[in-house]
N, C-alpha and C positions, 0 to 999 in steps of 0.2 A: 536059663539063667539070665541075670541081668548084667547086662552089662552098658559102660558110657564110651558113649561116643568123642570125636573129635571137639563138639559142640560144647560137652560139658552136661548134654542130656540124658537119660535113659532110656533105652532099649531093651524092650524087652522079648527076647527070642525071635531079635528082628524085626518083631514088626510095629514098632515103631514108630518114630520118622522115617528111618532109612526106607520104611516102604513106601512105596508109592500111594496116590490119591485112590481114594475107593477099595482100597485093600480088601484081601477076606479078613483082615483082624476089625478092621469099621464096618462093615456088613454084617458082621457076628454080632458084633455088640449094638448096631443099628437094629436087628434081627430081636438080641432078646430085649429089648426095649419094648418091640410092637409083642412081647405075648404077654399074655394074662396073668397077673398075680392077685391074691387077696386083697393086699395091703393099697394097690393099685387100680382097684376094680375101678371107681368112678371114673380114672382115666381113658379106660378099656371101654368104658361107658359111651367117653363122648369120640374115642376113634372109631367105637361103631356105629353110631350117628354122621359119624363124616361121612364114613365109607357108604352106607345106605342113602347119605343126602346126594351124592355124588353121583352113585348107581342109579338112582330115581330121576335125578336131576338133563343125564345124556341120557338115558331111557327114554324120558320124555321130550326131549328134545327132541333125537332119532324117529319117533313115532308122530309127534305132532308134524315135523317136517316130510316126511314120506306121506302123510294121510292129505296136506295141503296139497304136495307136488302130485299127488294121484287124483284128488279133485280137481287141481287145473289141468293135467293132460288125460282126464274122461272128458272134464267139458269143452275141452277145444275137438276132440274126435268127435263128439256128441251134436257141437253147431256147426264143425266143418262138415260132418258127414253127409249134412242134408240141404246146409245154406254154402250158398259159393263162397270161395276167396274172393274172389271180386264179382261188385254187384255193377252193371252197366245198364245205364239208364239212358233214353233218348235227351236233346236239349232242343235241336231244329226242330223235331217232328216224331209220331207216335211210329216204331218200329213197325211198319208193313211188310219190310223186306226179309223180317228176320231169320228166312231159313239162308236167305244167302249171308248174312252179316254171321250165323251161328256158324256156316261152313269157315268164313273167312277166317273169325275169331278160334276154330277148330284148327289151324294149320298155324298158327304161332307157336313157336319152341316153350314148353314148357308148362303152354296148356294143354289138360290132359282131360276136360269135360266143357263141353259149351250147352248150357240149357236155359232154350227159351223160357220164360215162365207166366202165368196169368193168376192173380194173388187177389182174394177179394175176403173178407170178413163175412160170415152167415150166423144165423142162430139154428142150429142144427135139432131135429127132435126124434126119437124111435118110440119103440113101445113102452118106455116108462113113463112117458106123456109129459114129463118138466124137457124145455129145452137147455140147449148149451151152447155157449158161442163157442166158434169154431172159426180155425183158418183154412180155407182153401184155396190149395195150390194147383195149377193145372199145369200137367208137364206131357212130353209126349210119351207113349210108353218103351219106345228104346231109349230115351234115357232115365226114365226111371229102374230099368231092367241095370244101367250104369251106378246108380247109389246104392250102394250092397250094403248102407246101415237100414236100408229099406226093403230092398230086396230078397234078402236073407235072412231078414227077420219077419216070417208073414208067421203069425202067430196060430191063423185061420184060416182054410181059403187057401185063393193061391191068388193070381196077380193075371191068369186068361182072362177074366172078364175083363179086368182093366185093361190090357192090351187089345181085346176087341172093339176098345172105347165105350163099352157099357154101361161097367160096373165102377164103384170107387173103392179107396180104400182109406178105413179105418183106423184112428189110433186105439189102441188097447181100454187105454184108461177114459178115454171117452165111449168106444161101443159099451164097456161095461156100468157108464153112469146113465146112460141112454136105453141101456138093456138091449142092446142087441148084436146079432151074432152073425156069420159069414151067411151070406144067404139071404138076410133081414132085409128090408128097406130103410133108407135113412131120408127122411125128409129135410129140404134143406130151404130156408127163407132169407131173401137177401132185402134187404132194404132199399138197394140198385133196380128197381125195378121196372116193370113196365111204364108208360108215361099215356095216359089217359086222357078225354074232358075235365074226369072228375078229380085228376092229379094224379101223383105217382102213386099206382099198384105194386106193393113189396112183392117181387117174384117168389114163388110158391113148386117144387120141383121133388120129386120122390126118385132114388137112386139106389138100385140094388148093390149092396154089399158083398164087394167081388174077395176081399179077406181083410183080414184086421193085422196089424204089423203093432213089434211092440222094438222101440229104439232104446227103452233104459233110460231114456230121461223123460222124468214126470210131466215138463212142461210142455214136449211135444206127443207125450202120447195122449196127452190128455184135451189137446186141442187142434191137431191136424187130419185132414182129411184131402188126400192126393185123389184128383179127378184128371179122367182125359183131356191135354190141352186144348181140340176142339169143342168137345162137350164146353171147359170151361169158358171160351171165349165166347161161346150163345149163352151162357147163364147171366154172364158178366158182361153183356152189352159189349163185347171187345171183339168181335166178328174180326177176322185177319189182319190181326196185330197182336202186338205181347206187351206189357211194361214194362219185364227189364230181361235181361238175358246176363245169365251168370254164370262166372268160369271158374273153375277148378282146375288148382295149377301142381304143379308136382313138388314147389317148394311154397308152403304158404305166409314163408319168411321173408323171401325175394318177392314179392308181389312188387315192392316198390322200381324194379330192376325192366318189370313187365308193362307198366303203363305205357312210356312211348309206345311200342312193339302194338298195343292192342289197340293204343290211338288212331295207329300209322294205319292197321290192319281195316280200322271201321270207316278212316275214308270220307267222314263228316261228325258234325257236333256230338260230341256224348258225356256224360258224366260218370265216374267211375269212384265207387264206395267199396274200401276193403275190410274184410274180416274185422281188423284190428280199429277202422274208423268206429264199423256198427256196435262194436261191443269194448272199448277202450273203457270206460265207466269201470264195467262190472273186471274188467278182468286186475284195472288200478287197485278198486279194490280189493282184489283177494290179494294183490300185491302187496299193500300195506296191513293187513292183513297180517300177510306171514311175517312180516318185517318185525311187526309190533311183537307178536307170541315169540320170535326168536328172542327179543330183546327181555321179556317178562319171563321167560324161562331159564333164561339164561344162571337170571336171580338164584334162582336154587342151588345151580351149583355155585354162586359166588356164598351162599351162604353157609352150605357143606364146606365150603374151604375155609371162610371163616370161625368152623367149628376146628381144625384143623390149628390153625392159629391158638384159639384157647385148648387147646389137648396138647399140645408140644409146650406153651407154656408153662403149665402145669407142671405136664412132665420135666421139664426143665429144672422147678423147683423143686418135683420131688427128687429129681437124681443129682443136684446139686454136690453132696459129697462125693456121687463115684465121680462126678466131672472132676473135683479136684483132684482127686487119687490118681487118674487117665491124666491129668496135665503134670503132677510132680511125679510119675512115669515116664513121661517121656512124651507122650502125646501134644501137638503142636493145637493151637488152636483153630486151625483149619482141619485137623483130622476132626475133630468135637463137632465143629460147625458141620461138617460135611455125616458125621452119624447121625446128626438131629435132622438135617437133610434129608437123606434118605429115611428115614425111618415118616414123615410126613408125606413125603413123596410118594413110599412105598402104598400110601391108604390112598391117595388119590388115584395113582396107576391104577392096580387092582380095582378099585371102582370104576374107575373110568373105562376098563376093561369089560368086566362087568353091567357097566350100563348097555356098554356097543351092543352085548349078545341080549341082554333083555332086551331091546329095544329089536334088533334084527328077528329076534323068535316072534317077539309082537304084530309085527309087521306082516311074514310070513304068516299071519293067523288071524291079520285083522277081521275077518268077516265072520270066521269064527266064536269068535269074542263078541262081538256084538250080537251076533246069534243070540248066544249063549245068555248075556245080560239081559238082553232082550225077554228071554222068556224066565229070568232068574225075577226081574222085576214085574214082569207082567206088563209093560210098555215099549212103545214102538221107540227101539232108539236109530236117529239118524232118518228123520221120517221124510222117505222121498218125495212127499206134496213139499216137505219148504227146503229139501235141497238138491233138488231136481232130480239124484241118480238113486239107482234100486240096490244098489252095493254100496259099501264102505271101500274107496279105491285105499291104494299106500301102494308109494312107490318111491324107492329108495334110490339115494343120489350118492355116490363115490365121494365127490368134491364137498358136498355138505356134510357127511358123514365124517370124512376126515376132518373138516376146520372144527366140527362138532370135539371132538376126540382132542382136537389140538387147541382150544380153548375149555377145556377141562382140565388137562394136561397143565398149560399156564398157567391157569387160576391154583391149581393146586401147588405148584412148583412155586409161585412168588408166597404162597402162604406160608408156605414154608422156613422161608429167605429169614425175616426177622426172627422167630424163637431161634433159631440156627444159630443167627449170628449172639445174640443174647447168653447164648449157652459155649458160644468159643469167646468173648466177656467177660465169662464168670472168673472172678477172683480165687484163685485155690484159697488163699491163704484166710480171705472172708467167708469161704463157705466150710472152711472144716475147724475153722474158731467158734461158729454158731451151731455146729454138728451136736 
């Protein structure tokens, strides 16, 4: 029954003003607002366009952000696993000493790999008779036995020959454009060559292939070739010395914390290049990169929420008369404000809900999926010649995930804010004179 208040208002079976904000009487009528009628449908129209712009909008968000974050931390395991965090290079004079400078530089806290190296450029040829340039690297074979993104990955073969300083070893994607297999010969020509009457003779050398190793990224398997660091230093005219000696440390974040420590350690002139010097470029820009797709994705759901805005205005004018029956009722204008609220609100939640789990299943499945399109189209997608890895990585972030969630959330919630207030505005007494 209705009854009036102290106010002079109406009450009806309590829940009225007397009740509180959010009430079950505003969530009901919030409630049948969002379901479907006939008469209604084009509105129904564009709240499922919000809700789907919304769901698509953190969906892709969620996934493009996981698939970035998973390509920069494969390609930082990918160039840390095989190039030092810090590169150390002589300034006085060419490293002769370097098994003791590698011990010394081995007993600093926090280095956890010290490896001499001998690095020189070839054009490499096997039995498909076109050559290929190639890098080789000469390391000793206990610590190549220490790089287990090498070590672990011998695809062919195994790594005795190379540990008896025989044999070399092979990146994948180059034995395979060379044509050749564990066991093979690989001929190797440097342009460092001998030094004659007649000028310099390109050195000329044939090297059994002790196994082939495949690391997951295109660009070193397709161009490394790990030799014994004796062998290499007679290849490469560097007969007892190295050019740089490189450390792996246990944090490749503090490296800047290590330089004294390694300065102190070596005793004389040296030059020291870290991880984040040699590859700062490339990794800026995947930084901007991400920064830019967050910002141009973001768009979608600003414009889902925009749909949001014209669907509650609408609706606004089409419930125009129950607004005023709900206000010469009893209903305050902040209860109206607060149904039209929720009820816009209620499509971005749910969407935004929504996106989270499409986007999470996506994720969980990206390799899958590409698979799948893959052969759906008939074309290589995500082709590892131009982006280095043999997978589709995704790797999902807590902190991004939520501000993801919580700028959907916003965006839908301010969209809301104006028809809301517009519809606790409305005039009873002008909207049931034009009824």
């Amino acid at each position: 029954m209705a009854s009036v208040t102290a106010e002079g208002q109406t009450n009806i079976e309590g829940r009225g003003p007397s009740a509180g904000p959010f009430s079950a009487f505003e969530r009901m009528v919030a409630w049948r607002y969002l379901r479907s009628r006939r008469k209604e449908a084009f509105i129904s129209v564009i709240a499922g366009f919000s809700f789907i712009g919304i769901m698509l909008g953190v969906a892709t968000l969620i996934i493009v952000m996981a698939v970035m974050n998973g390509f920069r931390t494969e390609l930082i395991s990918r160039i840390l696993g095989i190039n030092g965090h810090m590169i150390v290079q002589p300034v006085d004079g060419p490293f002769t000493d370097y098994a003791d400078l590698t011990a010394k530089f081995q007993g600093v806290p926090g280095v956890r790999i010290a490896l001499p190296l001998v690095e020189g450029q070839t054009l490499a040829s096997g039995r498909a008779g076109a050559g290929s340039g190639a890098l080789v690297r000469g390391v000793r074979p206990e610590d190549l036995e220490k790089l287990s993104e090498v070590a672990t990955n011998i695809r062919q073969g195994d790594i005795i020959g190379f540990a008896s300083g025989q044999g070399v070893l092979v990146g994948s994607r180059l034995a395979a454009s060379l044509g050749i297999t564990a066991g093979d010969d690989i001929t190797l020509i440097s342009p460092e060559g001998d030094v004659t009457p007649m000028g310099v003779n390109p050195r000329v050398k044939s090297y059994p292939v002790s196994g082939v190793f495949e690391i997951g990224m295109s660009e070193y398997d397709a161009t490394m070739i790990f030799m014994p660091l004796e062998e290499a230093q007679l290849y490469f005219n560097a007969d007892g010395l190295v050019q740089s000696i490189e450390l792996f440390v246990n944090d490749p974040e503090g490296v800047d914390g290590l330089r004294p420590l390694v300065e102190a350690a070596a005793g004389r002139q040296i030059h020291i290049t870290d991880w984040r010097q040699r590859n700062q470029t490339f990794f800026s820009a995947l930084q901007v990169e991400r920064n830019v797709m967050f910002m141009i994705l973001t768009l979608i759901v600003l414009v889902a929420a925009l749909n949001i805005i014209s669907g509650l205005i609408m609706l606004v004018k089409d419930k125009g008369s129950d607004i005023a029956i709900l206000r010469t009722m009893g209903a305050s204008s902040g209860a109206v404000m607060r149904i039209f609220f929720m009820t816009g609100a209620a499509i971005g939640t749910v969407g935004t809900l929504a996106g989270v789990v499409l986007g999470v299943i996506v994720c969980l499945n990206i390799e899958s999926i590409r698979q799948f399109f893959s052969w759906l189209s008939g074309t290589v997608l995500f082709d590892p010649e131009l982006y280095f890895l043999s997978q589709l990585p995704a790797e999902m972030s807590f902190s991004e995930t939520l501000s993801v969630v919580l700028m959907a959330l916003t965006l839908s919630f301010i969209a809301t804010i104006f028809p809301a207030w517009r519809a606790s505005r409305l005039d009873p007494v002008q909207a049931l004179r034009y009824e």
